[in-house]
N, CA, C and O atoms as CSV, one atom per row, in Angstrom:
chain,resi,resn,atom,element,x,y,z
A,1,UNK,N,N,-3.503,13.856,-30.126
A,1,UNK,CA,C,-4.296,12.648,-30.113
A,1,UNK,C,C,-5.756,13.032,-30.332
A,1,UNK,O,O,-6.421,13.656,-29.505
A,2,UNK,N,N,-6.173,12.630,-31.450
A,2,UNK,CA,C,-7.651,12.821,-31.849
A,2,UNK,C,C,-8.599,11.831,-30.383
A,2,UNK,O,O,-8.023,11.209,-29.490
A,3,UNK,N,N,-9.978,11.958,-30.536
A,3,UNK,CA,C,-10.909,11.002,-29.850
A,3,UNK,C,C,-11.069,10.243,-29.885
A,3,UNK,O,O,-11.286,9.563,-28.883
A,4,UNK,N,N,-11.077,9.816,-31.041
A,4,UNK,CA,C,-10.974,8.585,-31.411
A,4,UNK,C,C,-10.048,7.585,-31.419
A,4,UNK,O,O,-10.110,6.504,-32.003
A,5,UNK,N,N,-8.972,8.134,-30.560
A,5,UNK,CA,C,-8.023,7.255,-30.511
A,5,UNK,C,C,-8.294,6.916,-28.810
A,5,UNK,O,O,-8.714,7.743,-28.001
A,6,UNK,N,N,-7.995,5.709,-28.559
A,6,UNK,CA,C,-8.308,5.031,-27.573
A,6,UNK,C,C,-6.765,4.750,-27.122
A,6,UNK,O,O,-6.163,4.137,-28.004
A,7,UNK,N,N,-6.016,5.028,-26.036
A,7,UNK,CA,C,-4.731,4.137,-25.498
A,7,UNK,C,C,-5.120,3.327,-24.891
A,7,UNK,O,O,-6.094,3.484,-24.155
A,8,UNK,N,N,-4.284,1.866,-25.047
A,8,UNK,CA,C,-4.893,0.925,-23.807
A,8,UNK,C,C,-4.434,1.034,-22.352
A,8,UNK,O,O,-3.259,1.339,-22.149
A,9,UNK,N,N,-5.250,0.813,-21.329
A,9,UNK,CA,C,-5.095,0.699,-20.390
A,9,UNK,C,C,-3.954,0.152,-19.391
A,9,UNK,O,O,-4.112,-1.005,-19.001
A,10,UNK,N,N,-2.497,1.055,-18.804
A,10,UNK,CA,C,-1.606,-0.079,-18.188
A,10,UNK,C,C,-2.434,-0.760,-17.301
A,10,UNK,O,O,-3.533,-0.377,-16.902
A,11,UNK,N,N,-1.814,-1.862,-16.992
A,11,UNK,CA,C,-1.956,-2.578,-16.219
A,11,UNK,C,C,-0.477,-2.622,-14.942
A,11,UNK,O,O,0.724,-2.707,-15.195
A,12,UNK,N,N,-1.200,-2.523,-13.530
A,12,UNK,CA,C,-0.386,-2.299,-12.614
A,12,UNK,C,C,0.667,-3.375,-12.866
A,12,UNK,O,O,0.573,-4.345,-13.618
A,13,UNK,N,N,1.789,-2.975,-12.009
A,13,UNK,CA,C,2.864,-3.794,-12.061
A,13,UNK,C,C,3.318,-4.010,-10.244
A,13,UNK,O,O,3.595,-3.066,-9.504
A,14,UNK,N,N,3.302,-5.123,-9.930
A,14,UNK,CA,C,3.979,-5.553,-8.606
A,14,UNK,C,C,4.957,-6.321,-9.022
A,14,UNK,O,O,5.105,-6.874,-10.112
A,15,UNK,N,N,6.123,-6.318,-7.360
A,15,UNK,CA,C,6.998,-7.388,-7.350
A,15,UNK,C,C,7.221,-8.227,-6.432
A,15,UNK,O,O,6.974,-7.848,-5.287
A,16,UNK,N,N,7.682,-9.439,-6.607
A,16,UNK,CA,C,7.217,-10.388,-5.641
A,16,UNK,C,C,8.357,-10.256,-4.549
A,16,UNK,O,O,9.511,-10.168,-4.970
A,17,UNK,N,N,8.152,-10.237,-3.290
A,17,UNK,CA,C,8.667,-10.426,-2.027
A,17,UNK,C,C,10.008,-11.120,-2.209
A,17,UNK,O,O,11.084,-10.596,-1.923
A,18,UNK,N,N,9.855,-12.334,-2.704
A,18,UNK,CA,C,10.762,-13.326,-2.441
A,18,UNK,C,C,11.795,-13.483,-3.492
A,18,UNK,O,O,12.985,-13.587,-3.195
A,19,UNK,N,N,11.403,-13.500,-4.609
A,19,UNK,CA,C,12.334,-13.669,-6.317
A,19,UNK,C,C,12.226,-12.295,-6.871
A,19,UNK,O,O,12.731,-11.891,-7.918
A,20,UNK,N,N,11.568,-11.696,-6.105
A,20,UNK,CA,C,12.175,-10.161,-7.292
A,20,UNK,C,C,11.184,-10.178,-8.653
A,20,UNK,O,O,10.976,-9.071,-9.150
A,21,UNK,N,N,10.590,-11.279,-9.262
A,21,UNK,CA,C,10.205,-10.927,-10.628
A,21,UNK,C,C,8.703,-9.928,-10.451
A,21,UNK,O,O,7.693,-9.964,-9.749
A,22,UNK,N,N,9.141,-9.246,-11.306
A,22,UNK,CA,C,7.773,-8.457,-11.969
A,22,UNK,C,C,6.824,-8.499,-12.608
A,22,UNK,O,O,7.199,-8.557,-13.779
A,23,UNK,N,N,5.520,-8.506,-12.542
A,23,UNK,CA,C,4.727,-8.996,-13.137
A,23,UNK,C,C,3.185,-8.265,-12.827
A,23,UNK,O,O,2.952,-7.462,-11.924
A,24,UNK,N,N,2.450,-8.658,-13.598
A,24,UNK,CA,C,0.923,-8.026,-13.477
A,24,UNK,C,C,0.607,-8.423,-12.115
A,24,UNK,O,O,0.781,-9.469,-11.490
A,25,UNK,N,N,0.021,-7.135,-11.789
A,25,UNK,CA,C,-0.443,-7.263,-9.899
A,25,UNK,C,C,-1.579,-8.973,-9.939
A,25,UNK,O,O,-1.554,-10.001,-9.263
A,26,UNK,N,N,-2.240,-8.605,-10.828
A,26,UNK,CA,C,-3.558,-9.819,-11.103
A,26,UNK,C,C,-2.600,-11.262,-10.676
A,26,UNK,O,O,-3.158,-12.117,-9.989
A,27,UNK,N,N,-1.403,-11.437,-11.041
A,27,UNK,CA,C,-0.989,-13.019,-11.293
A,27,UNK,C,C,-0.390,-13.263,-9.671
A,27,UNK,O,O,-0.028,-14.375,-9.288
A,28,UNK,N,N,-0.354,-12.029,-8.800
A,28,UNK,CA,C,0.308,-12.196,-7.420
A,28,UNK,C,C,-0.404,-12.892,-6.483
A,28,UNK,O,O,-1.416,-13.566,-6.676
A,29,UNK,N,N,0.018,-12.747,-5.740
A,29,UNK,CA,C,-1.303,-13.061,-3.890
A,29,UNK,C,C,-0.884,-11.475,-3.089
A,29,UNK,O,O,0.209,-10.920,-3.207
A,30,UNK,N,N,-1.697,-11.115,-2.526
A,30,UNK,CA,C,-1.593,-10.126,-2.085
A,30,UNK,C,C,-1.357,-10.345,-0.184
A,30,UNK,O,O,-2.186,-10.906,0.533
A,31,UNK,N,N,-0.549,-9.978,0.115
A,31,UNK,CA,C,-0.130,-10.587,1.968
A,31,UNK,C,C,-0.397,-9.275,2.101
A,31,UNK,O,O,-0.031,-8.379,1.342
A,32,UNK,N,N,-1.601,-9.093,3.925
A,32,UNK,CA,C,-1.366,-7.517,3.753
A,32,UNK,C,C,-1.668,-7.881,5.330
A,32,UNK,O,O,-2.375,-8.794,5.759
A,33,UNK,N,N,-0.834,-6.782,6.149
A,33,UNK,CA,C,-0.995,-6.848,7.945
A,33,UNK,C,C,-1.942,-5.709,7.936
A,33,UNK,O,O,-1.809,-4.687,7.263
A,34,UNK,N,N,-3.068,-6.028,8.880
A,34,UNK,CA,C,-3.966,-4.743,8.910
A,34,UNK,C,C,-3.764,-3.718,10.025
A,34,UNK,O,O,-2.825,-3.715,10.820
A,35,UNK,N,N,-4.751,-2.869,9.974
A,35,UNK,CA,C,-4.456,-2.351,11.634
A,35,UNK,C,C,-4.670,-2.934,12.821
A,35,UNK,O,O,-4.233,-2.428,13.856
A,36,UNK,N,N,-5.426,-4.163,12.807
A,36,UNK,CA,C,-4.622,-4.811,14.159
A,36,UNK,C,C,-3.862,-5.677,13.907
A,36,UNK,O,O,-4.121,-6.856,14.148
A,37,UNK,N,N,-2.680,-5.248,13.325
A,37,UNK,CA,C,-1.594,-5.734,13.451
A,37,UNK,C,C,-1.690,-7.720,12.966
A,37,UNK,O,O,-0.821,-8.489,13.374
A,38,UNK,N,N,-2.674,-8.122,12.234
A,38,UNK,CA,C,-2.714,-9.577,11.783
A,38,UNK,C,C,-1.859,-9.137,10.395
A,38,UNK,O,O,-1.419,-8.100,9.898
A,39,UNK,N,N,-1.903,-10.592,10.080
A,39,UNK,CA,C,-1.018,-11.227,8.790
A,39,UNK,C,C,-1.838,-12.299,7.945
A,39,UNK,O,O,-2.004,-13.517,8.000
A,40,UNK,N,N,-2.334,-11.102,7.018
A,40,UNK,CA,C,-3.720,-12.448,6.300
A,40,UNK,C,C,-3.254,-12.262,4.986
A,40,UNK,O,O,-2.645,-11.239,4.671
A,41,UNK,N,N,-3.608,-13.599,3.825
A,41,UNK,CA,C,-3.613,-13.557,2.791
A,41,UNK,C,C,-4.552,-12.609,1.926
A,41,UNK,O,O,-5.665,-13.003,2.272
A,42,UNK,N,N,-4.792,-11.408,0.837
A,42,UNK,CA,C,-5.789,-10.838,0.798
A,42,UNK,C,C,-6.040,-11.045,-0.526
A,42,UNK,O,O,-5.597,-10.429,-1.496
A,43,UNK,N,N,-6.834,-12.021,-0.474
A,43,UNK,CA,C,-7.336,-12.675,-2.049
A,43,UNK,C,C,-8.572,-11.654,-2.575
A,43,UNK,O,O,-9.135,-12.140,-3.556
A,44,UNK,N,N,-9.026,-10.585,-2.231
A,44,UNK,CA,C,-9.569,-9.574,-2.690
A,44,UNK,C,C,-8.677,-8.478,-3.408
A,44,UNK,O,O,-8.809,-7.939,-4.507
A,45,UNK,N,N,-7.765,-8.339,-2.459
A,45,UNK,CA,C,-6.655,-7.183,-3.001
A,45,UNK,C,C,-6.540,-6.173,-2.540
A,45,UNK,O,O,-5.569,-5.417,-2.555
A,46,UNK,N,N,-8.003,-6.009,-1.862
A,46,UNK,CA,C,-8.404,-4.778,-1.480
A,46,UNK,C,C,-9.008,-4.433,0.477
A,46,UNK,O,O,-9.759,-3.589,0.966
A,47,UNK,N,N,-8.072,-5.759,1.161
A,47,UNK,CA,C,-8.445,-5.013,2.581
A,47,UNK,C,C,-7.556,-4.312,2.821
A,47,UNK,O,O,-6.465,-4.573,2.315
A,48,UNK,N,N,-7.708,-3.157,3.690
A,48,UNK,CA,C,-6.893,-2.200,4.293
A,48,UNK,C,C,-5.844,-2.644,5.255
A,48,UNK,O,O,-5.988,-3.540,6.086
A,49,UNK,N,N,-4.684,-1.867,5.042
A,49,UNK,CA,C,-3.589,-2.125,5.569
A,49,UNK,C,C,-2.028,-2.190,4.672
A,49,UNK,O,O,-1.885,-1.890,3.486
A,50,UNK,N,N,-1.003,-2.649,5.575
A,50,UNK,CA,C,0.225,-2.537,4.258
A,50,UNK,C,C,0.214,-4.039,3.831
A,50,UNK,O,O,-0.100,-5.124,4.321
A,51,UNK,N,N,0.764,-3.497,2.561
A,51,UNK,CA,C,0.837,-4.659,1.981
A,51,UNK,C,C,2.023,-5.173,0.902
A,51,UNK,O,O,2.855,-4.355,0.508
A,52,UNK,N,N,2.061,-6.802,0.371
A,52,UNK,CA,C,3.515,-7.064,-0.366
A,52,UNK,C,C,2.591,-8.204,-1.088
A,52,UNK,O,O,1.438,-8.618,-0.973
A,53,UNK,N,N,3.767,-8.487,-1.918
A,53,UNK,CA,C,2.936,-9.524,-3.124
A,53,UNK,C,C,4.047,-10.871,-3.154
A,53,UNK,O,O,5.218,-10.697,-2.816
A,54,UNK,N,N,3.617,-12.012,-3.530
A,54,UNK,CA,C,4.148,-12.930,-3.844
A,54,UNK,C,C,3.638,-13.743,-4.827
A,54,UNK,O,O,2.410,-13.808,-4.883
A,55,UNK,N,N,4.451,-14.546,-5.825
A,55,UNK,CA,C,3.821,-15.029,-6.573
A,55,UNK,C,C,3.794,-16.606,-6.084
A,55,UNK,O,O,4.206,-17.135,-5.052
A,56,UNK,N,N,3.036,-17.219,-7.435
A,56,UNK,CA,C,2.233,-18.394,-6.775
A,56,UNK,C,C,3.381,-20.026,-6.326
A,56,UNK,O,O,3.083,-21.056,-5.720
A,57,UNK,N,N,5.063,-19.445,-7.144
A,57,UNK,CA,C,5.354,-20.769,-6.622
A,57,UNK,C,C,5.618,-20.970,-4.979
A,57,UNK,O,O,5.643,-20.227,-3.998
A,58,UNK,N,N,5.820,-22.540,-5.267
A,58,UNK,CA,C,5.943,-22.707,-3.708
A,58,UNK,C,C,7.181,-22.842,-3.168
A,58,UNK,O,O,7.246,-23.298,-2.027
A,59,UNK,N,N,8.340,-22.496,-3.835
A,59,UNK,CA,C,9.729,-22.217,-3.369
A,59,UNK,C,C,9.487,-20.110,-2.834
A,59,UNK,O,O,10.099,-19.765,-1.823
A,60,UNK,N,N,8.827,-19.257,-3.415
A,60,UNK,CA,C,8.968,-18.190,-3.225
A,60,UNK,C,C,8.018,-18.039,-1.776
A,60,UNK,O,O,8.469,-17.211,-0.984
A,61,UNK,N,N,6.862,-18.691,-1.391
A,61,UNK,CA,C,6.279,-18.780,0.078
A,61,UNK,C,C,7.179,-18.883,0.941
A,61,UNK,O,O,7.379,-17.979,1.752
A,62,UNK,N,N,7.987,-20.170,0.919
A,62,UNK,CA,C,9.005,-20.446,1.718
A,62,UNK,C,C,9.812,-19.875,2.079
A,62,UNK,O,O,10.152,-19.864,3.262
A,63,UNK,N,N,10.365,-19.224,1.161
A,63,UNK,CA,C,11.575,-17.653,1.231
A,63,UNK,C,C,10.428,-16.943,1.966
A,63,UNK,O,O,10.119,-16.871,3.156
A,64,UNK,N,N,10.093,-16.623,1.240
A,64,UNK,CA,C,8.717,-15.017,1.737
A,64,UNK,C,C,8.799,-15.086,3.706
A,64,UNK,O,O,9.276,-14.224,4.444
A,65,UNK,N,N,8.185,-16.349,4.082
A,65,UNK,CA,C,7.514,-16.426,5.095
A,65,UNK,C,C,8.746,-17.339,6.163
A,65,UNK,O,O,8.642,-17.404,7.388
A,66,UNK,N,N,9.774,-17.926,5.416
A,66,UNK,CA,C,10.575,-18.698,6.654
A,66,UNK,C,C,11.725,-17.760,6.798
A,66,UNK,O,O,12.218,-17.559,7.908
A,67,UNK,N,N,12.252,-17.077,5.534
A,67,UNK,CA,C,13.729,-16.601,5.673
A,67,UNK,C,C,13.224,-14.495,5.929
A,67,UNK,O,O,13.983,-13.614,5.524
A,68,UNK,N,N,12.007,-14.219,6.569
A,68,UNK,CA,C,11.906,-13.245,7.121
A,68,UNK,C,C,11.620,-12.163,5.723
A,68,UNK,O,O,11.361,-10.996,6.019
A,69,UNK,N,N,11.642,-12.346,4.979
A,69,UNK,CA,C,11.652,-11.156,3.281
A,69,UNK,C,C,10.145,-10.818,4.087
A,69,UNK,O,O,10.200,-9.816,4.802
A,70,UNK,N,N,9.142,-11.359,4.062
A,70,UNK,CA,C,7.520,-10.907,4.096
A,70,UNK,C,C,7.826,-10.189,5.455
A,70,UNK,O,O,7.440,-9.041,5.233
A,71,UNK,N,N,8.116,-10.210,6.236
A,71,UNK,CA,C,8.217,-9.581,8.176
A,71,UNK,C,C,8.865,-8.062,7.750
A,71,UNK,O,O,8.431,-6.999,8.195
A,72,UNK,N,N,10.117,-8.205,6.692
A,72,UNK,CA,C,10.826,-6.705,6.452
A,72,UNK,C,C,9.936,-6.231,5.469
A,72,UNK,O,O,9.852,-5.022,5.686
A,73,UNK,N,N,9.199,-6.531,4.471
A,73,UNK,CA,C,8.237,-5.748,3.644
A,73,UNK,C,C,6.831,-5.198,4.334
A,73,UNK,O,O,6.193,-4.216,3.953
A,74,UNK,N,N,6.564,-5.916,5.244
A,74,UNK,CA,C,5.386,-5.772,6.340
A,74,UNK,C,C,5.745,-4.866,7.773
A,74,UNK,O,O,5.062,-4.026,8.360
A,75,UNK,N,N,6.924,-5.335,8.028
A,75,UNK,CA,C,7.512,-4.441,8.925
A,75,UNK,C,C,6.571,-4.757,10.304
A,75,UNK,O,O,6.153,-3.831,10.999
A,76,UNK,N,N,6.343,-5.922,10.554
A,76,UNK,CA,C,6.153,-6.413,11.344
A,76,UNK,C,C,6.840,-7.764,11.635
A,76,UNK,O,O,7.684,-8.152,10.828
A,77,UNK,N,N,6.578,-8.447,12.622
A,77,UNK,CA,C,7.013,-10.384,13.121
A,77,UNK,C,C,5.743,-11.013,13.256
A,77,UNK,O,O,4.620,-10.874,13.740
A,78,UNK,N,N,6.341,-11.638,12.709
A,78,UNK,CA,C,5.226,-12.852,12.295
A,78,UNK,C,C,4.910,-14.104,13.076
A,78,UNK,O,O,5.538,-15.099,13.438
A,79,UNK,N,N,3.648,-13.638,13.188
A,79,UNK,CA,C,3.446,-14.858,15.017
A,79,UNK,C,C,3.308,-16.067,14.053
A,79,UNK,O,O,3.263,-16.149,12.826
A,80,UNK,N,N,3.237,-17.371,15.501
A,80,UNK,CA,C,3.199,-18.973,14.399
A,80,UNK,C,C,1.880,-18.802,14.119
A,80,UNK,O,O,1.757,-19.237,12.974
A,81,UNK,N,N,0.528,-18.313,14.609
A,81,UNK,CA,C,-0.777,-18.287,13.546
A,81,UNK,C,C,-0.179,-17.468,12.533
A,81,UNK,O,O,-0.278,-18.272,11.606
A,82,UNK,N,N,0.329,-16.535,12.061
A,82,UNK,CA,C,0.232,-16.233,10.985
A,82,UNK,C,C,0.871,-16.891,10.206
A,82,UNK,O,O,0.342,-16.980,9.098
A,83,UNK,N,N,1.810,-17.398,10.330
A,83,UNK,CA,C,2.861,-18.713,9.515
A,83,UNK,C,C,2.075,-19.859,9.221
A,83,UNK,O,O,2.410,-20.721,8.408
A,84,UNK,N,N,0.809,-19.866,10.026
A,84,UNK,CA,C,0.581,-21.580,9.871
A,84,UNK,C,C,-0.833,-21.163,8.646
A,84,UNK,O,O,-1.234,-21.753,7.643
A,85,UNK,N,N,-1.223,-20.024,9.253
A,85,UNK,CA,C,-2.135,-19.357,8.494
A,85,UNK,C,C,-2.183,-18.956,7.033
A,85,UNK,O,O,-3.164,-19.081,6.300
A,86,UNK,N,N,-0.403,-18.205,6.535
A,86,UNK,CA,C,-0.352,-18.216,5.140
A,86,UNK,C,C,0.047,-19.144,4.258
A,86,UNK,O,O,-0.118,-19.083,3.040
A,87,UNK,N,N,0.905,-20.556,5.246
A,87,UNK,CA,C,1.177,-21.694,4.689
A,87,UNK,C,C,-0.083,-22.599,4.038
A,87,UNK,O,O,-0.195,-22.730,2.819
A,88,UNK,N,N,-0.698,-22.997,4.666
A,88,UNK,CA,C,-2.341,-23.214,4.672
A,88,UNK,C,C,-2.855,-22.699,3.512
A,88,UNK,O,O,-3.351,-23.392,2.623
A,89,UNK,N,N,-2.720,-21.112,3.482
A,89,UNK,CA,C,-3.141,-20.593,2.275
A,89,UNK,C,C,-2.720,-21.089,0.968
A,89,UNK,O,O,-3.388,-21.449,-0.001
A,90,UNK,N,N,-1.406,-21.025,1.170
A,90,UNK,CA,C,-0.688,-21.142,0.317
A,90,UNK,C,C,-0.616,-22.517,-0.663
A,90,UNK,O,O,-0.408,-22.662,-1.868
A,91,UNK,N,N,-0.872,-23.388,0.367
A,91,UNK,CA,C,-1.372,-25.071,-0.285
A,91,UNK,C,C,-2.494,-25.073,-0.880
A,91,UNK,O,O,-2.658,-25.912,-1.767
A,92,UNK,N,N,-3.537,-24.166,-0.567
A,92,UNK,CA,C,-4.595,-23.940,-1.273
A,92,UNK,C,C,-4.485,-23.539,-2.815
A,92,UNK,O,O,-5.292,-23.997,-3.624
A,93,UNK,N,N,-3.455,-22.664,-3.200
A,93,UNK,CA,C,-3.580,-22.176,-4.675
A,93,UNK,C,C,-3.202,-23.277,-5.568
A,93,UNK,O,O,-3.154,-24.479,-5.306
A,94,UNK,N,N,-2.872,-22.511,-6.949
A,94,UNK,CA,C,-3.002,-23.591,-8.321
A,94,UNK,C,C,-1.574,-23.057,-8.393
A,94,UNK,O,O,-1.361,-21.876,-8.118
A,95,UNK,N,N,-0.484,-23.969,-8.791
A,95,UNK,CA,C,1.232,-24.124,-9.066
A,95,UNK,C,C,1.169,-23.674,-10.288
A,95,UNK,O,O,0.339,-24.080,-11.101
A,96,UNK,N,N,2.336,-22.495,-10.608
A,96,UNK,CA,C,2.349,-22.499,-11.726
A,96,UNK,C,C,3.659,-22.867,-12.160
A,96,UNK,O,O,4.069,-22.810,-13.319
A,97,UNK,N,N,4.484,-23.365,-10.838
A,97,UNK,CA,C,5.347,-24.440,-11.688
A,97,UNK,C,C,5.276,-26.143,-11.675
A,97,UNK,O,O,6.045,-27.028,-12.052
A,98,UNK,N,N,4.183,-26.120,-11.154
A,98,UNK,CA,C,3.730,-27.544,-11.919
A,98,UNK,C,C,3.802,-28.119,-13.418
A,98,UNK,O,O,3.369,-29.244,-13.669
């Protein structure tokens, strides 16, 4: 490969919690429990702690956060603030199956 040759850049790949699909980290929400042990949405991407992705519909929240998938990827339990907390969030975004 000469210098002039430029490769483009991958772009990360996540998968969502709840449906399995794959997709550019950018199009996810990022759920991440920190070290004290909370359960916040991390619309930066970048606070510390573990973390799982979901994408934006609102059938995959529901899975994620009622039928336990987000608690085994987090590896924590999920108190009712944090349930009422990422639901909340979650009404906040833009549908992309609207």
């Amino acid at each position: 490969m000469s210098a002039a040759t430029v490769r483009p850049r991958a772009l990360p790949q996540r998968t969502c919690v709840a449906c399995g699909t794959t997709t550019n980290k950018r199009e996810l929400v990022r759920i991440v429990r920190t070290p004290e042990m909370r359960v916040l949405a991390d619309a930066t991407g970048k606070l510390a702690g573990r973390g799982a992705y979901i994408c934006h519909q609102a059938e995959c929240w529901m899975l994620a956060v009622k039928k336990g998938k987000l608690e085994r990827s987090l590896r924590t339990k999920l108190s009712t603030d944090d349930v009422q907390g990422l639901l909340a969030f979650s009404e906040s975004l833009p549908r992309e199956d609207a």
